[in-house]
N, C-alpha and C positions, 0 to 999 in steps of 0.2 A: 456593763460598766462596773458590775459588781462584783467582778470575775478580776477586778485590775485595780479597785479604787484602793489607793497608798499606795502603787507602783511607780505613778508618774507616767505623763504624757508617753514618754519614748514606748512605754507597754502598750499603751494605746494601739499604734501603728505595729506592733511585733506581734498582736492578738487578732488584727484583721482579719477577714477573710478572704483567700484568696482562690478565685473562679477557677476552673478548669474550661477554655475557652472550647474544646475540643464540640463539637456538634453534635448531639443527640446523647450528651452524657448527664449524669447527676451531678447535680455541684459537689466539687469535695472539700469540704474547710482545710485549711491549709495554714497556719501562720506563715507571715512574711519570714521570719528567722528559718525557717524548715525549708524553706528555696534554698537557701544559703549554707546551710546546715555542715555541709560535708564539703565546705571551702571556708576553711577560719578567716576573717578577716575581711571575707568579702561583703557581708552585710552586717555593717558596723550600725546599728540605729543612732537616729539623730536622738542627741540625750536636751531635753527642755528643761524649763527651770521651776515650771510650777508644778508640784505633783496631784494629781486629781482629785485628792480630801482635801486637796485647798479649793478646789473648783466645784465640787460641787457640796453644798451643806442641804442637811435634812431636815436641819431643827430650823423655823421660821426664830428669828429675835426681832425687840425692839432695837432701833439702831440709829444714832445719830444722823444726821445730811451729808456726813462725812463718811460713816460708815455706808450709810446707804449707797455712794458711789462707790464705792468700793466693792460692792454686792453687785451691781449695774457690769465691772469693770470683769467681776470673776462670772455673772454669766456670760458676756460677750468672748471670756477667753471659752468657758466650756462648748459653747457653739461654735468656738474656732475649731476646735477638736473633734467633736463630733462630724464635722465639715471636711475636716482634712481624711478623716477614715473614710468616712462617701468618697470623697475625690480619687484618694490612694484603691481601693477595693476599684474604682471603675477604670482609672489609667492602666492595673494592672494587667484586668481584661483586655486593654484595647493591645499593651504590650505583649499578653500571651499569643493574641490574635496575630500581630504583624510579624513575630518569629515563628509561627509555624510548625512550631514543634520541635524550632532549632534550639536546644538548651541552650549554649553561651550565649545568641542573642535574647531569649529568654531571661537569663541571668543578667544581661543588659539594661536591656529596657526596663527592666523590673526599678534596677537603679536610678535610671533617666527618670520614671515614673513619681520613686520618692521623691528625686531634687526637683520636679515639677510643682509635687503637692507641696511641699514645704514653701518653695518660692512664689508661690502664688498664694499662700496664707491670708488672711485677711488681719492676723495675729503675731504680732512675737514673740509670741511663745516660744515659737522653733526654732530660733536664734538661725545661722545662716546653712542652707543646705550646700552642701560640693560633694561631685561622684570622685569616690576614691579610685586610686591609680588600681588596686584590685578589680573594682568592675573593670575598668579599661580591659584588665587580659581576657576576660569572658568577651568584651566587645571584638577585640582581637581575636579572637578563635573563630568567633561568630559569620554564621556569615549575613554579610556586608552588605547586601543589597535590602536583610530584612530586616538590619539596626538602622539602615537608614530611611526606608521607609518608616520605621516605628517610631525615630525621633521626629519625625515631621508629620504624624498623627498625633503624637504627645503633645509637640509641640510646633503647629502651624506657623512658618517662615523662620525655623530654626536655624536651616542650613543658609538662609541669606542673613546671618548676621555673627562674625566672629566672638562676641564675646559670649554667645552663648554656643557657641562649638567650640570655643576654648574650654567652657567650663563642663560641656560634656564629655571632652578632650577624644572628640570626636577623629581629630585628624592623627593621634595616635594608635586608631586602631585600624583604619587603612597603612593595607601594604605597599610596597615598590611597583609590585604588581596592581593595583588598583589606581595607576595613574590618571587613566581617562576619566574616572569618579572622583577623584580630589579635584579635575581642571574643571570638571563641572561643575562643584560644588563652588568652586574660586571664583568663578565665571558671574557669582548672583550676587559675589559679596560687594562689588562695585555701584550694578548697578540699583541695589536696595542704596544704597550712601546716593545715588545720586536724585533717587524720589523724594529726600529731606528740600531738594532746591536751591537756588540759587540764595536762599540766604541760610544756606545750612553754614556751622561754622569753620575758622580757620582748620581742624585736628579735622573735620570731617573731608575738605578740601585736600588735607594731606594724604588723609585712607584712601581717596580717590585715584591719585597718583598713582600710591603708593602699591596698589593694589593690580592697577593696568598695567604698571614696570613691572611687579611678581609675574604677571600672567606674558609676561615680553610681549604688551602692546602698550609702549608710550606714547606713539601715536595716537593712541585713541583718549588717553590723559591729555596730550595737547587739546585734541577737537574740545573735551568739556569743558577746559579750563576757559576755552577762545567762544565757546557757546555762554556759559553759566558765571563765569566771573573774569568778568572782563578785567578787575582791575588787578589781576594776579601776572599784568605782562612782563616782567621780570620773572619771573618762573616760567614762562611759556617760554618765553628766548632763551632761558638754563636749559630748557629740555628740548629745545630745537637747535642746539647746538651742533655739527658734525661732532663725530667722535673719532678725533684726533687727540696726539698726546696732551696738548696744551687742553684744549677741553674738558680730556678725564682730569685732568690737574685742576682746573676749576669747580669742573661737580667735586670733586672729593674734599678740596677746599670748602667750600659749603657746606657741605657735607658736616664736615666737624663744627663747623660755625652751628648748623645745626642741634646739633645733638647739646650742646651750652645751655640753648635755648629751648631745650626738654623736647623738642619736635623729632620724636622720635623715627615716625613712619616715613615721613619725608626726607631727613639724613639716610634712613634705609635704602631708600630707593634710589638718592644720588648714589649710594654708594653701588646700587649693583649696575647704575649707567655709566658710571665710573669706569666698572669692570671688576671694582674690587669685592666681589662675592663677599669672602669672610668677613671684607667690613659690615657688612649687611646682616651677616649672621651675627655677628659680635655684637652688634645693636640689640639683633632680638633675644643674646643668652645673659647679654649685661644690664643691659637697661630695662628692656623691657620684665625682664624675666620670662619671657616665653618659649619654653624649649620647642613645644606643637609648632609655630610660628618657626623658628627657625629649622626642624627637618621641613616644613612646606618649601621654605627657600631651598634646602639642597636637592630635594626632589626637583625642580623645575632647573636650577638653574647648575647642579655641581654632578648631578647622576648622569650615568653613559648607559648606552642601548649594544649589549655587547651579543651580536651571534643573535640578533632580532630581540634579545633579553634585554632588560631594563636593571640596573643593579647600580646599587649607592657607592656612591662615589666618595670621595675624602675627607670632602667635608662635611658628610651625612655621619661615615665611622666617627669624627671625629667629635661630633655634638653626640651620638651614643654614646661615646665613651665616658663622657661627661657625666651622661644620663647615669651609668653604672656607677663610679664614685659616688656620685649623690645618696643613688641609692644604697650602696654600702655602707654609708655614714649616718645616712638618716636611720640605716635597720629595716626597710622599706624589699623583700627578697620582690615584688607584685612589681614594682618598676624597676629592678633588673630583669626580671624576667621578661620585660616588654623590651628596654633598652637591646639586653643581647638577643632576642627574636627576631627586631627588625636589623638587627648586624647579621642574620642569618646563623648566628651560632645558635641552633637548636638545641642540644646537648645540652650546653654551659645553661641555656633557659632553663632546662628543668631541674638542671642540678641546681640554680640559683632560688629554687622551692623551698630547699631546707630551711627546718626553724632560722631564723637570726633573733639576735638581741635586741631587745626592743631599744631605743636611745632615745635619750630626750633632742633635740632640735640643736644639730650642734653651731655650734658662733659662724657665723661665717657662708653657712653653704644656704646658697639660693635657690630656692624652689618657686614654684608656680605656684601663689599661694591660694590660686582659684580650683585646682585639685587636693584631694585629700590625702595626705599621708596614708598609707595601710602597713601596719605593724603585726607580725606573727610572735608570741611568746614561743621560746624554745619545748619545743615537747607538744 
């Protein structure tokens, strides 16, 4: 502690030690920053708000009932800290473990590991954790079978819940090619929403739907809705409809009536019964804000199988392209380079490496505010 005190927490976690999982070796101390070292940008630490001469005092005083809590209040944060380094030094091991000796996924999970120990704090200290769009491109490079084992030893029933594979923006770093892994991974997210039960709520009812239309089985959103809430029969008969014109004319109708009424997931899903794909998609780049969420829809339902290949289709280009702007604007080179990777422009990916300008957060441009910006200064 004495090697850091008046650094502030964030030195805390960048002073760690980090294991060499490798078998029959010495440990090698390692700072968390020296993983990262020779990729600017990619291990941004979480910066906190109390720096450790506030937390931890040497000299005993007398002190008020007021002060005294106050004292109560800064050792409960210093046990936070201490806590959070145990956590981080042990997740990273189980991380080094599940990649293998594959660096990107290595440089992965390491990231998954922090936004684990941070989110799991007992303290707020660490105000809120998000993996920046830089790990995503180690997730990316990585291979894939041993980031996803390692997020599901980090963190147990990860991949059965979206909003934590949005914020590990886990579905950005599956490729075209890793289709049968995404339908797998899609396949749990339903039925984890359907163990909350029959009195789970409205918005969960909707991800139900919503989620068996993504996967093109409505069908099987009919059976719950006629098993677990019976009194949703007007939505069973919307979605038992044949699909003739007058029909899609009706889901799409709803549709928008939907979206009024904030019910995002379920306008979603009339609209891709509809037929109207991009309405679907425009739901999840405008409303929701989810870009991850909308390539899953063009993956399933807008990509073609060309020559036994699998390859994105129009409205896949057409949500990366987005992705690139964004990232041009924000100054962000770590998510063009994923943007034009998964367009299959290799090339332009690496070129899109070069320093950029760092910008402030320009008016206007909508980002996923459950990932982290990653910014490179020129040079």
């Amino acid at each position: 502690l004495g090697a850091v005190e008046g650094e502030g927490a964030a030195a805390m976690l960048r002073s760690c030690a980090i294991v060499d999982a490798a078998p029959k070796k010495e440990v090698i101390p390692e700072t968390a920053a020296a993983l990262f070292a020779d990729a600017p940008g990619v291990y941004d630490p979480i910066e906190f708000n109390v720096a450790l001469d506030d937390l931890f005092d040497d000299e005993p005083s007398q002190s008020t009932e007021d002060e005294q809590q106050g004292l109560e209040c800064k050792d409960a944060d210093a046990e936070a800290v201490v806590d959070a380094i145990s956590n981080f030094s042990a997740a990273v091991v189980v991380a080094q473990q599940a990649a293998g000796g594959d660096s990107p996924a290595s440089r992965y999970l390491c990231a998954a590991a922090l936004y684990q120990t941070v989110r799991s704090s007992r303290s707020d200290l660490f105000g809120e954790a998000r993996v920046a769009t830089a790990d995503l491109c180690w997730g990316l490079l990585a291979d894939h079978d041993a980031i996803l084992q390692g997020v599901e030893q980090l963190m147990p029933g990860c991949t059965s819940s979206w909003p934590l594979l949005r914020e590990l923006g886990l579905l950005f770093c599956l490729e075209v090619s890793d289709h049968a892994r995404m339908i797998e991974i899609l396949t749990g997210l339903p039925k984890a929403l359907m163990a909350k039960g029959a009195k789970a709520s409205p918005a969960v009812k909707d991800e139900v739907v919503f989620w068996y239309t993504v996967l093109q089985q409505p069908s099987r959103a009919v059976a719950v809705l006629k098993a677990f809430f019976k009194q949703e029969g007007e939505l069973v008969a919307l979605l038992e409809q044949p699909r003739d014109d007058r029909a899609r004319a009706v889901l799409q109708k709803n549709a928008f009536r939907l979206l009024q009424l904030h019910r995002f997931h379920l306008a979603a899903a009339l609209f891709l019964l509809a037929g109207v794909v991009d309405g679907a998609v425009n739901v999840c780049m405008r409303y929701m804000v989810d870009p991850q969420l909308a390539l899953v829809l063009c993956r399933i339902w807008d990509d073609q199988v060309e020559d036994g290949v699998r390859v994105a289709g129009h409205l896949s280009r057409r949500v990366l392209r987005e992705l690139v702007e964004t990232a041009q604007t924000l100054g962000d080179c770590w998510l063009e380079f994923i943007a034009r990777w998964h367009q299959g422009e290799i090339s332009d990916a690496l070129h899109a490496m070069r320093p950029m300008e760092s910008k402030p957060a320009a008016e206007g441009v909508r980002w996923d505010k459950h990932l982290r910006v990653s910014r490179r200064d020129p040079g």
